[in-house]
C-alpha positions in Angstrom: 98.9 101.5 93.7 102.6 102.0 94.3 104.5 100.5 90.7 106.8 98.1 91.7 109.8 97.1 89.3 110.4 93.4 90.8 108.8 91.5 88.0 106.3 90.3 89.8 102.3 90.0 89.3 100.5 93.2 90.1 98.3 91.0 92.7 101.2 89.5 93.9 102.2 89.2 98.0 105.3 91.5 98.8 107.6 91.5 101.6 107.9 93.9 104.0 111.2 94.9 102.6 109.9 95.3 98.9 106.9 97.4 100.3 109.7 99.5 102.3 111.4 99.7 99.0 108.7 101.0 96.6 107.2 103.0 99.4 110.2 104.6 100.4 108.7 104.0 103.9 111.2 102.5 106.8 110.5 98.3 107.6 110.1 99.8 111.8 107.4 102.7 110.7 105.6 99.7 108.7 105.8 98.0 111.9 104.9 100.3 114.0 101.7 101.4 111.7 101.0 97.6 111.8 100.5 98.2 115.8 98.6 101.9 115.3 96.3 100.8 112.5 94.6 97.5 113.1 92.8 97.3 109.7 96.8 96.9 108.5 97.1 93.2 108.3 99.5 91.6 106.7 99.7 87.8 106.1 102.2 86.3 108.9 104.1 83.2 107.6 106.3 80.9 109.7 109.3 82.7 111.1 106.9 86.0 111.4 107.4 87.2 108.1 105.0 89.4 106.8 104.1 89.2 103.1 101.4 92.1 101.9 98.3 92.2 99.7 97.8 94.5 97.3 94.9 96.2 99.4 97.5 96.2 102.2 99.9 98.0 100.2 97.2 100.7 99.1 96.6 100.9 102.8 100.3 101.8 103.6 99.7 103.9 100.8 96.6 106.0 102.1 98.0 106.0 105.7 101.3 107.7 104.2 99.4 110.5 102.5 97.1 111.5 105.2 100.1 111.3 107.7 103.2 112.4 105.8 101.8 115.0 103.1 98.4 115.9 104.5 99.2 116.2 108.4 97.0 114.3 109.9 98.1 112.8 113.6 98.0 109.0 114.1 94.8 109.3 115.3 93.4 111.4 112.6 94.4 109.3 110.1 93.0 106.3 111.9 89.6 108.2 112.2 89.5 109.4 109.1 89.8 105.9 106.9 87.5 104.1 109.4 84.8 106.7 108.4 85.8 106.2 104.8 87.5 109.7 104.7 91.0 108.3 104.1 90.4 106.5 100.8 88.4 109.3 99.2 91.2 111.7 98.0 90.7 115.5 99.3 92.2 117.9 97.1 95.7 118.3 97.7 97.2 121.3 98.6 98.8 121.7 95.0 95.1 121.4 93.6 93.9 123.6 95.7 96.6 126.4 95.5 95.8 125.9 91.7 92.2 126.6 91.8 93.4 129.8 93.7 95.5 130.9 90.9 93.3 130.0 88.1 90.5 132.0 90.1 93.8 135.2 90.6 94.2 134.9 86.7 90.3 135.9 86.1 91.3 139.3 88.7 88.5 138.1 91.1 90.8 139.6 94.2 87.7 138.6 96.4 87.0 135.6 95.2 90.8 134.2 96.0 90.5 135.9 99.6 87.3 133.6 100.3 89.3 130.9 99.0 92.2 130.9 100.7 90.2 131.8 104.0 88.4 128.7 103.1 91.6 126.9 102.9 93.1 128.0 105.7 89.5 127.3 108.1 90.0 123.5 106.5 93.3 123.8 108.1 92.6 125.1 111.3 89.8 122.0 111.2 92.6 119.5 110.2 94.8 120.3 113.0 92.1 120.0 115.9 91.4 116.9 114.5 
């Protein structure tokens, strides 16, 4: 979970704008995910304003990833946490790109083509998601 410097309790209820904040994710796009992702429910007070859980907040969090870093569309991402695929990390790019050097250090030259042909197929798989 995101660390946020407010002072408060780790389980504590944040505002939209201290979520924004620590996320570095717009109030609107938190908003708008509200509308896209209906297991993203934050508590509603009088007035409308919207204080989040901590499992909210890892939510945000794991829509974020798959949508900002790992390119999944909307939709993807919504699939892919209702099948449980969202909150069970893939390897990121960075991991993977390491593997593929570690394997290029050892002079396997055919073992880093099948990786990176497996890389890109998971790719290719992503996108037609």
């Amino acid at each position: 979970m995101s660390d946020f410097a407010d002072g408060k309790d780790e389980g504590a209820l944040r505002t939209i704008g201290e979520v924004s904040d620590a996320l570095g994710i717009k109030q609107h796009v938190l908003r708008y995910w509200e509308q896209q992702f209906p297991m993203l429910k934050p508590l509603k007070r009088s007035g409308g304003r919207r204080y989040y859980r901590p499992a909210d907040v890892e939510l945000v969090e794991t829509i974020d990833r798959l949508v900002n870093r790992e390119g999944y569309t909307l939709k993807g991402a919504k699939s892919a946490i209702r099948e449980g695929k969202g909150a069970a990390a893939r390897p990121s790019l960075a991991e993977q790109t390491s593997s593929v050097i570690s394997v290029a250090t050892n002079n396997d030259v055919g073992d880093v083509l099948a990786q990176l042909k497996s890389i890109r197929s998971r790719l290719e798989a992503a996108l037609e998601a």
